[in-house]
C-alpha positions in Angstrom: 0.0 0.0 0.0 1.5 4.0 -0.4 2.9 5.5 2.6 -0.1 7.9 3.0 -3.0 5.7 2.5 -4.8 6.2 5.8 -4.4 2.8 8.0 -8.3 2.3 8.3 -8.4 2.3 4.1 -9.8 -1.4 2.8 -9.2 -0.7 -0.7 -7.5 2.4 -3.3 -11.0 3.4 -4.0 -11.4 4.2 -0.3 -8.5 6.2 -0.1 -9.3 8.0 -3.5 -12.0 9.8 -2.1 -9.5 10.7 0.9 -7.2 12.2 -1.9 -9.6 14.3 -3.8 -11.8 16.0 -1.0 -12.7 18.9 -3.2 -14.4 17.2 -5.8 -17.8 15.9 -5.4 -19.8 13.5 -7.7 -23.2 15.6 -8.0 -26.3 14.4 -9.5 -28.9 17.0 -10.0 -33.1 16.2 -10.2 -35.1 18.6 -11.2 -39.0 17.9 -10.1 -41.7 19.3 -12.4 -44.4 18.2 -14.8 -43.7 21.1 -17.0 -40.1 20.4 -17.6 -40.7 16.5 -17.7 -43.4 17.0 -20.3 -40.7 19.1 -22.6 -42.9 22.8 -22.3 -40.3 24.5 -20.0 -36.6 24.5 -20.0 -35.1 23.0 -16.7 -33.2 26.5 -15.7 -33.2 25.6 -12.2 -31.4 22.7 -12.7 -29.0 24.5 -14.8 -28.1 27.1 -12.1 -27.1 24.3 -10.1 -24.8 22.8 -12.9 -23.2 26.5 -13.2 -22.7 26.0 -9.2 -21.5 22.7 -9.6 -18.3 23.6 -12.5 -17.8 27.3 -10.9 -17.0 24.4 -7.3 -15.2 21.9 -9.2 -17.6 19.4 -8.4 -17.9 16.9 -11.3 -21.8 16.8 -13.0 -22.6 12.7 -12.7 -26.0 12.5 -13.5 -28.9 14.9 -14.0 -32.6 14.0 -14.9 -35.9 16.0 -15.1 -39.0 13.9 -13.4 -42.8 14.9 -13.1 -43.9 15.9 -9.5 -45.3 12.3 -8.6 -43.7 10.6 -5.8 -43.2 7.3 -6.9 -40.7 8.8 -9.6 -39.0 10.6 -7.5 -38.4 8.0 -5.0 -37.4 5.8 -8.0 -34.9 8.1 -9.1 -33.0 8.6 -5.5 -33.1 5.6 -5.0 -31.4 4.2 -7.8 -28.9 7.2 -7.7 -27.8 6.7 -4.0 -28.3 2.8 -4.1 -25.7 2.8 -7.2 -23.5 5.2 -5.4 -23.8 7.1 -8.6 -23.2 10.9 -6.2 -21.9 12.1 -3.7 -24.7 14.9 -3.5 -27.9 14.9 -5.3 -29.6 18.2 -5.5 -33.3 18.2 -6.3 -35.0 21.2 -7.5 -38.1 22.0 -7.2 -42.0 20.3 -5.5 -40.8 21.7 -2.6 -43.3 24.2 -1.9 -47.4 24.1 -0.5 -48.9 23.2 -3.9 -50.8 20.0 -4.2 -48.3 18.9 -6.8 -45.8 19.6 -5.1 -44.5 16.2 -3.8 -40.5 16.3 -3.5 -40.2 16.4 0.5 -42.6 13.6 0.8 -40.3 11.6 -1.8 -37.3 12.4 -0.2 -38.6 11.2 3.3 -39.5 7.8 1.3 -36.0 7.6 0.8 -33.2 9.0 3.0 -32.1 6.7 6.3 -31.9 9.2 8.6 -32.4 12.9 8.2 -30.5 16.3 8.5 -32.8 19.1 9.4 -30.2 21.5 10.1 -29.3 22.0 6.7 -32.7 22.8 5.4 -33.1 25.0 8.6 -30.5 26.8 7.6 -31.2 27.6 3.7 -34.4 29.0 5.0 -32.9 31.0 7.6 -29.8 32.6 5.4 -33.0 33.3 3.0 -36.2 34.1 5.7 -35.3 38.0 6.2 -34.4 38.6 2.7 -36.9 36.6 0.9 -40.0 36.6 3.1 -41.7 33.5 1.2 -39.0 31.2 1.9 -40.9 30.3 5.2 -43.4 28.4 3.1 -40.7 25.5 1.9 -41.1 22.0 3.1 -38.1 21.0 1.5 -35.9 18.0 3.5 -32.1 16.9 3.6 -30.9 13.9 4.6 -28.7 10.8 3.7 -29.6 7.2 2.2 -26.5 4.9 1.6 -23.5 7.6 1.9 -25.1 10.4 -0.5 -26.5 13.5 1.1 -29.5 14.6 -0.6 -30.9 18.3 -0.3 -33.8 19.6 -1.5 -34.1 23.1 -2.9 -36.5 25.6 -5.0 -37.6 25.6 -8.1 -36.8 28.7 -9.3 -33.4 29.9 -10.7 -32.9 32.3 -7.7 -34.2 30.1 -5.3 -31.4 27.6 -6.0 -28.5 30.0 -6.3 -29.4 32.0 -2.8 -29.7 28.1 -1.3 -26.3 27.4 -2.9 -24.9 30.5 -1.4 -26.2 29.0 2.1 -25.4 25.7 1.4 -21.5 26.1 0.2 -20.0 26.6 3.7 -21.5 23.4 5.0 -21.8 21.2 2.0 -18.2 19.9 1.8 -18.0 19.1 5.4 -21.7 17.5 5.4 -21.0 14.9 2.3 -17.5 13.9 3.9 -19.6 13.0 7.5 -22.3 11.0 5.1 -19.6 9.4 3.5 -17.7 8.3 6.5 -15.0 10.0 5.6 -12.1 10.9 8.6 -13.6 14.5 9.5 -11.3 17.4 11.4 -13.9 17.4 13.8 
């Protein structure tokens, strides 16, 4: 084995990720019937790719699903079970309309949540943004990959991004099981 290859490392692959902390495998799912159907053009999802390149973070996947649960359970699901991501991003179904169906997906899938992530992308965006009170959206982790949920508007997702990029690195190494400074 190399020198520096931590002692608790099975296998190169589980070093690898040791050696690269900056880059992270993001998948991106963008929730709406809309955009699924073809009549709109998946700009949130896109603001999140810009994030995603302008971070270093490599783009693994990205897919546009209608709001119904059952695909959007599907589609975690196989992401996270696949290790295909580190992070997968959803955008969008987060908010109070009927349709709107993400946070309930998400809670079909994660293992265990992290509220304090959502808590704080509404709170960075709560005095600024007034409406951002009426999000449901959820974090949390299913088999190593963090999954956070954010708006489904352009702006929505960068502000969240903003909020999210002090935390994010630090929050996919601890759902990875990676050795942490803390």
């Amino acid at each position: 084995m190399w020198p520096f290859w931590p002692s608790s490392a099975r296998s190169p692959s589980a070093c690898w990720r040791g050696l690269w902390p900056s880059t992270l495998r993001l998948a991106i799912l963008t929730v709406s019937d809309a955009g699924a159907r073809g009549e709109r053009a998946d700009t949130s999802g896109d603001a999140v790719v810009v994030w995603g390149e302008a971070n270093g973070h490599r783009i693994a996947a990205r897919c546009i699903v209608a709001d119904d649960t059952v695909d959007i359970v599907r589609q975690l699901i196989e992401w996270c079970d696949a290790d295909v991501a580190d992070l997968v991003l959803t955008t969008g179904g987060t908010g109070l309309s009927p349709r709107d169906r993400t946070p309930e997906a998400t809670q079909a899938a994660i293992e265990h949540e992290a509220p304090g992530i959502v808590e704080r992308l509404r709170a960075v965006e709560i005095e600024r943004f007034p409406r951002a009170a009426l999000s449901r959206a959820v974090a949390g982790v299913r088999h190593r990959t963090l999954i956070v949920n954010l708006p489904g508007s352009p702006k929505g997702v960068r502000d969240s991004l903003t909020a999210l990029d002090p935390i994010v690195k630090h929050a996919v190494e601890i759902a990875r099981g990676s050795p942490t400074d803390h």
